[in-house]
C-alpha positions in Angstrom: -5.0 16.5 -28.9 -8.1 18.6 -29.5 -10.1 20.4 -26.8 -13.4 18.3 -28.0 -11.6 15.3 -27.9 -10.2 15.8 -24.6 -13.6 16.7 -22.9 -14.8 14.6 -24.3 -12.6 11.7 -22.8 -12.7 13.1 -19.6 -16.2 12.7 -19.8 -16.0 9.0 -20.2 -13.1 8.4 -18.2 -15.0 10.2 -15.2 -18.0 8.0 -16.0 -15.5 4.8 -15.9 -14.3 5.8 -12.7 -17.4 6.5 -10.8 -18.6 2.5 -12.4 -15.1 0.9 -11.1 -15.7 2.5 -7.5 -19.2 1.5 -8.0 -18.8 -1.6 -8.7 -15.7 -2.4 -6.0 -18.7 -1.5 -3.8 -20.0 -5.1 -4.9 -17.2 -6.9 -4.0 -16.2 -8.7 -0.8 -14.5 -6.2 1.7 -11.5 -9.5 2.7 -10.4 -12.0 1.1 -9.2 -15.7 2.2 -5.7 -15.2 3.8 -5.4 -11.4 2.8 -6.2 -8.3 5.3 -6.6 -6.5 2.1 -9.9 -7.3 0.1 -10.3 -7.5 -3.3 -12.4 -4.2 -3.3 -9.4 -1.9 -2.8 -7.3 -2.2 -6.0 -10.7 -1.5 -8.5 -11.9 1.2 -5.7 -8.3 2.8 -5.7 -8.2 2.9 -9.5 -11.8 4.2 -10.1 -11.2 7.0 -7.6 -7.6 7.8 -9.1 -9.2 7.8 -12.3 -12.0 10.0 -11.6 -9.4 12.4 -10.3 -7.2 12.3 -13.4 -10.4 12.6 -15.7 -11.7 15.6 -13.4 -8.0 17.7 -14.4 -7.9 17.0 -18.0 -11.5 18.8 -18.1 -10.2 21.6 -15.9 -7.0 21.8 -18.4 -9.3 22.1 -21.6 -10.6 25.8 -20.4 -6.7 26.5 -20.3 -5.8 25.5 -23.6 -4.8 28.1 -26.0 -6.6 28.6 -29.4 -3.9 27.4 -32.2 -4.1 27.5 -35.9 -3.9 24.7 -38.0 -1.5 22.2 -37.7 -0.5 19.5 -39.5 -1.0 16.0 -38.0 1.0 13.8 -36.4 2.4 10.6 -37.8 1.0 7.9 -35.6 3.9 5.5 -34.4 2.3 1.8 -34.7 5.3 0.0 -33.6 5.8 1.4 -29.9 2.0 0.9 -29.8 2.2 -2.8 -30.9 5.4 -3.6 -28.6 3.5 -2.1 -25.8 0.1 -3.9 -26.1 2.1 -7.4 -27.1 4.2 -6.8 -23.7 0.8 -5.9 -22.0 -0.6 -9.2 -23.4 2.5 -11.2 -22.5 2.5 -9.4 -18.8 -1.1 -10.4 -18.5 -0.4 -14.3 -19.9 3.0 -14.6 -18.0 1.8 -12.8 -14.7 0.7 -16.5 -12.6 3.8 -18.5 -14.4 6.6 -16.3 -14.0 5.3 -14.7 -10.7 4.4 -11.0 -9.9 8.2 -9.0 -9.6 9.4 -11.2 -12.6 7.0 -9.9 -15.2 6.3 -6.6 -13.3 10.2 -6.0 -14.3 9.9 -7.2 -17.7 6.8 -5.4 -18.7 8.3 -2.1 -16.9 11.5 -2.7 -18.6 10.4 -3.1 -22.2 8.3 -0.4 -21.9 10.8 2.3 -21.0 13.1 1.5 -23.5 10.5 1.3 -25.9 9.2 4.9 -24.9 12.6 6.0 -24.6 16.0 3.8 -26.1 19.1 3.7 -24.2 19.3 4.7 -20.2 19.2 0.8 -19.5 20.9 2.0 -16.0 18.2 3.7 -15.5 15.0 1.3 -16.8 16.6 -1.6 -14.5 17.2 0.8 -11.4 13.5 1.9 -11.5 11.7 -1.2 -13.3 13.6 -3.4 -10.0 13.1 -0.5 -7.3 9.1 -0.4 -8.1 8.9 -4.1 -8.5 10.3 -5.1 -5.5 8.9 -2.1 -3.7 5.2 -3.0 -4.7 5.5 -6.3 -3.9 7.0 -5.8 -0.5 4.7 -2.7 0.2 1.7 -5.2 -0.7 2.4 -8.5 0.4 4.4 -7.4 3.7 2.8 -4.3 5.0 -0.7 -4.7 3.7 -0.6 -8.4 4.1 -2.2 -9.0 0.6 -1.7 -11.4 -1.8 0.3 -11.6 -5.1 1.9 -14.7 -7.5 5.5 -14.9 -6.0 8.3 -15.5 -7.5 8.0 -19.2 -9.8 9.5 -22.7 -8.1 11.4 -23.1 -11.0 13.6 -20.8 -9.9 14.5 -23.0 -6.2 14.3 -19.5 -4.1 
């Protein structure tokens, strides 16, 4: 990417950020059933966000000037399977519960982003399913769409 265009993002990605912590600020501190509120997740993410935003300006005075180069081919195929997965993991998310699509959407996107290694894209796709869910539900006693009935588990 370019310097300008990476300031600039980091601009509105900081500006995004400060409006998701914000704005959690609005929302109810507990929820129904959940010693976890609803403000945490949007809170977390604004504040992880304004972090990540806060080094890609820092890493634009460390870029190095280059000379012309000739521009990348844009790949509109890994983009499209990852936004139709994203769509389908947002659509699929209450019926097939939480882990189910968690692991599907994790799954097709590594071997999207990277063929082959399917060792490897179950091993972690399962380990930070499972391990989100359990961290979540269990120790933070939140609430997420289990796995379907369907199933008989």
């Amino acid at each position: 990417m370019s310097k300008t265009f990476d300031r600039f993002a980091s601009l509105i990605f900081l500006v995004l950020g400060v409006a998701f912590v914000v704005g959690s600020q609005n929302i109810s501190a507990s929820a129904y059933g959940s010693h976890v509120g609803p403000n945490i997740f949007p809170m977390g993410l604004g504040s992880l966000l304004i972090l990540l935003s806060l080094r890609l300006f820092y890493e634009t005075f460390t870029y190095k000037q280059e000379g012309k180069k000739e521009k990348e081919k844009l790949d509109y195929k890994r983009f499209l399977i990852i936004l139709v997965g994203a769509l389908l993991y947002v659509l699929l998310l209450e019926e097939i519960g939480y882990v189910i699509s968690t692991f599907l959407f994790l799954f097709v996107g590594f071997q999207t982003m990277q063929k082959g290694k399917w060792l490897n894209s179950v091993i972690i796709s399962g380990a930070f399913s499972f391990g989100v869910y359990l961290l979540y539900v269990e120790v933070l006693d939140g609430t997420l769409p289990g796995l379907p009935t369907w199933l008989g588990l």
